[in-house]
N, C-alpha and C positions, 0 to 999 in steps of 0.2 A: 612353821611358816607355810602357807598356803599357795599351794602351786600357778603357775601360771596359766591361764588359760589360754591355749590356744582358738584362734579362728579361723575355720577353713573357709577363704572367701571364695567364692564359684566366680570364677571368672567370667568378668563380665564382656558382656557381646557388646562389641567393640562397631562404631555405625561403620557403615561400608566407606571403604577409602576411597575420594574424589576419584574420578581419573585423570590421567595425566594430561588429556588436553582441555582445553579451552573452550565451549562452547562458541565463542567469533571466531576464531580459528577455524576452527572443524568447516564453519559454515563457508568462511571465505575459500576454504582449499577445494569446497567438493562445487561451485558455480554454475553446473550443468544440470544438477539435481532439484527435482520439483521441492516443494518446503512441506510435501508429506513423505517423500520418500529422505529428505533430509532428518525428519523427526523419528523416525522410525530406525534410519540407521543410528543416528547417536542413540536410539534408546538402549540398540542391542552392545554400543562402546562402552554403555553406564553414562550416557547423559541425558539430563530432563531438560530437552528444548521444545518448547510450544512453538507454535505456528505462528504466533504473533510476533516471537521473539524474534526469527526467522525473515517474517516481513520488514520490522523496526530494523533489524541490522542490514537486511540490502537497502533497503530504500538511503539512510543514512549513509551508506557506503556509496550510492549511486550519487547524492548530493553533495557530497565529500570531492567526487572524481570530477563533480561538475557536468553528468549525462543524467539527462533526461530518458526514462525510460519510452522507450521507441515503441510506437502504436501502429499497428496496421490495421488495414480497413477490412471488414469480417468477408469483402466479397474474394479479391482477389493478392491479400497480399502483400499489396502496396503500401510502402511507406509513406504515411500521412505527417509525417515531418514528428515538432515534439507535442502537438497537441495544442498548442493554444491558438487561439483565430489569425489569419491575417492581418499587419498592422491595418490596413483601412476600416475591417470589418470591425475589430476594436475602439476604433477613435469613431462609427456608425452607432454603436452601442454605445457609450459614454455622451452623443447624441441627444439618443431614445433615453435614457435614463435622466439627463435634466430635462427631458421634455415633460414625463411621468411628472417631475420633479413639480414643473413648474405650472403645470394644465392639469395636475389631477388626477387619478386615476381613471374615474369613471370618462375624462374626455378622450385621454390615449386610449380608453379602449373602446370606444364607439369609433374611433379613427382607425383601428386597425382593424377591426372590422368590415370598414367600408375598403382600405387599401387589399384585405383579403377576398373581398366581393370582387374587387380589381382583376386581382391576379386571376380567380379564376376565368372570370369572365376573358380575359386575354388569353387562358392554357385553352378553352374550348374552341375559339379562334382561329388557333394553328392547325 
């Protein structure tokens, strides 16, 4: 009878073990951290978080809690509210846009034109 063969199999390398947390986790706990300094630390935890990934999860976390991310003005600081126009300035624009709509381009813009000749002409005035 003919022996058995053995095989010595090399143990095989084994992929590195996740770690233990969560990449939304990690993001959510560390909230004071830029989203390069966030990528970098989970690099050195063993996590591969992109920058985008990073953006996708606050923005979505901000939309969730229902806050608008808070905009200030590049002079002083000031809270410029959440960013979108003034109700009047909006229903001003919805205005201008059936105007476009309904005159045409080429006439809305020979019109603004002329209401731009305006303005200035009333800022050299003062």
């Amino acid at each position: 009878m003919a022996a058995k063969k053995t095989s010595k199999k090399k143990p095989s390398k084994s992929k590195p073990t996740k770690s233990i947390l969560n990449k939304s986790p990690f993001i959510r706990a560390n909230p004071t951290l830029s989203t390069a300094e966030l990528v970098a630390k989970g690099k050195k935890m063993g996590l591969e978080i992109s920058t985008a990934y990073v953006y996708t999860l606050r923005s979505s976390d901000r939309a969730k809690a229902g806050k608008a991310p808070v905009k200030t003005s590049s002079g002083g600081g000031v809270d410029v509210g959440n960013g979108r126009a003034p109700k009047a300035s909006r229903d001003l624009e919805g205005i201008l846009i059936d105007a476009v709509v309904d005159l045409g381009g080429k006439t809305v813009q020979e019109l603004l034109q002329a209401a731009i000749s305006r303005v200035k002409a009333t800022a050299k005035n003062k």
